[in-house]
N, C-alpha and C positions, 0 to 999 in steps of 0.2 A: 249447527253448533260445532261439528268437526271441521269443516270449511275453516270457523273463526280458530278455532283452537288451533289449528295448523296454521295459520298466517300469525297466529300469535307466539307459537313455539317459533318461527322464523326468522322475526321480527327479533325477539329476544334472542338467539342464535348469532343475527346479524350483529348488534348491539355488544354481545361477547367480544364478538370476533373484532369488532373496532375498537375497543376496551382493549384486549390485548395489543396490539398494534399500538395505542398510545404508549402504554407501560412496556414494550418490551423495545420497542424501534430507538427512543427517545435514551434509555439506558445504555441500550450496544453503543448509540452512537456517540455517549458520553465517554464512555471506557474506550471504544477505537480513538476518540480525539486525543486521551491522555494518552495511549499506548504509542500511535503515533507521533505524540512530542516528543517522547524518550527516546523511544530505537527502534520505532516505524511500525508496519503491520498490524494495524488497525484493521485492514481488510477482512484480516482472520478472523477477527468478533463480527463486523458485520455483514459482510457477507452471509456467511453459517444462520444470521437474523434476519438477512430480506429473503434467504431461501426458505426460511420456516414460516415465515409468514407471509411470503404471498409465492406459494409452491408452485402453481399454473403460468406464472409468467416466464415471458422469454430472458433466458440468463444474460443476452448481452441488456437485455433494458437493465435488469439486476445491478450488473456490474457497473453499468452507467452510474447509477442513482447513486451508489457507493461511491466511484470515484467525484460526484458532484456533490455530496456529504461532505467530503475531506477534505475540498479546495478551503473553507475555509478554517478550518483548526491547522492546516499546515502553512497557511498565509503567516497567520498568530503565531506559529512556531519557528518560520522565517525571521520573521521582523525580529522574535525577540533572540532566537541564534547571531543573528548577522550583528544586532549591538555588544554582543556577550564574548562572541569567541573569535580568534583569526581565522576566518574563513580564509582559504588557498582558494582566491578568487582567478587567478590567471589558469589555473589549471579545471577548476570547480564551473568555469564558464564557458567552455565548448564542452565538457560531461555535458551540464542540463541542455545545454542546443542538440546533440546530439541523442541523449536520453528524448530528449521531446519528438525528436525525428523518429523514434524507436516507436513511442508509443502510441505514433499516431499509425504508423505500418500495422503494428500489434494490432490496435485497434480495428485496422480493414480486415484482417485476415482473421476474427473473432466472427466474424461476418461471414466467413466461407469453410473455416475449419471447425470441428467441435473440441472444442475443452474440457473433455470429457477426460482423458486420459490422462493429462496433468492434476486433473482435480482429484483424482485419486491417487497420484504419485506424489503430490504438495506435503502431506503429511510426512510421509518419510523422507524427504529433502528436507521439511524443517527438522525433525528428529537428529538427522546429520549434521547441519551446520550446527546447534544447540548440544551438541554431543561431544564435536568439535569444541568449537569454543569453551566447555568445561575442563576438559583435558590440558588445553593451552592455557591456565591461569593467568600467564604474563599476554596474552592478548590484548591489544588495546591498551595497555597501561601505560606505554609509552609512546609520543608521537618522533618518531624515526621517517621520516619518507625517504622509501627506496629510488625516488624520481625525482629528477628536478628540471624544470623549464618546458621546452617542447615532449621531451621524452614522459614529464610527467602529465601532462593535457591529452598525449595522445591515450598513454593508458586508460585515463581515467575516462578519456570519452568512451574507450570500449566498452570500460565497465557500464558505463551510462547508458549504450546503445545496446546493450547488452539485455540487460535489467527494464529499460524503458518500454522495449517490444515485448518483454512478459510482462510489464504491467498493463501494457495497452490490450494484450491479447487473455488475461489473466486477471490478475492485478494483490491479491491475497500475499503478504509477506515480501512487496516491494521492498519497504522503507530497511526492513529488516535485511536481507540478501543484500541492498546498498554498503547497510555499514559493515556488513563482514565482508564484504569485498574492499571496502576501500580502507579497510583495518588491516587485513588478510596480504592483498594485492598491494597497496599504495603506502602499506605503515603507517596509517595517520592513529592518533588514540582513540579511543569511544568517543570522545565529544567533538574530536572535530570531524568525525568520521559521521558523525550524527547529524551536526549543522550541514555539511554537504546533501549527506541524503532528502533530508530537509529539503533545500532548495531545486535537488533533481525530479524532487516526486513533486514538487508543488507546479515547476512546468510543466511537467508530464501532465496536470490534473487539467491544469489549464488549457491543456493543448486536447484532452480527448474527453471532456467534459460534457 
């Protein structure tokens, strides 16, 4: 009778524990998709949710699975950016090649470094840019680009290659670090600064997926 009683406490234990995982996985990854349409960083909801719910696994699988969740709300987010606003596609086009290159490096070196050490610094970096951007109320309101032509593709690739190798190696508040850099660095407004990121983290997904 204690045999059955234990394999029955188990059994309902197991049961729990797949019960939460539907209701909590399926949620994050509702709220990451919209977060990531607006001004990116979705990671940050789910991440914080594949770590809580499957605690024993290895974190680069983790972060895989998250940036494989995301490829497609930021496809959806491309398509409908790219009908909507002028994307600065001469310059926005070696960014994401160059962002893609970043993220697949990122991505080897998750492989041989521990991320350990960003993962606790991640929060007060975002704290800063978000603390920032309060201060500067006229951020992003206007699109001004401080570049134009070669000089502006090169910058932006930096920012790309930049941001791509921590998403590859990382990945938690990509889309978000995008558009205040290319707001920040490049002058564009929030939304075109948006649609860009958009399209740098959707290669990036596709390239280390």
């Amino acid at each position: 009778m204690g045999e059955r009683g234990r394999a029955v406490r188990q059994r309902h234990c197991g049961d729990n524990a797949q019960m939460t995982e539907w209701i909590i996985l399926p949620a994050a990854s509702l709220l990451a998709g919209f977060v990531d349409a607006i001004v990116g960083g979705g990671g940050l909801i789910l991440v914080p949710a594949l770590f809580a719910v499957f605690p024993s696994t290895p974190p680069a699988t983790l972060f895989g699975t998250n940036k494989s969740a995301s490829v497609w709300g930021t496809a959806a987010a491309t398509w409908r950016y790219a009908r909507r606003v002028a994307v600065p596609w001469t310059a926005l086009l070696p960014a994401a090649a160059v962002c893609a290159l970043g993220a697949w490096l990122g991505a080897w070196a998750v492989t041989v470094l521990p991320p350990d050490g960003l993962r606790r610094a991640l929060p007060f970096i975002l704290t800063a840019v978000l603390a920032y951007t309060l201060m500067r109320k006229d951020l992003g309101r206007h699109h001004a680009p401080r570049f134009a032509g070669r000089a502006q593709a090169m910058v932006a690739s930096a920012v790309g290659g930049t941001i791509g190798f921590y998403d590859g190696f990382f990945g938690p508040g990509t889309g978000s670090f995008l558009v205040f850099l290319f707001v920040r660095v490049l002058g564009y407004d929030f939304l075109r600064a948006s649609a860009s990121a958009v399209v740098c983290v959707k290669l990036c997904k596709l390239v280390i997926r």
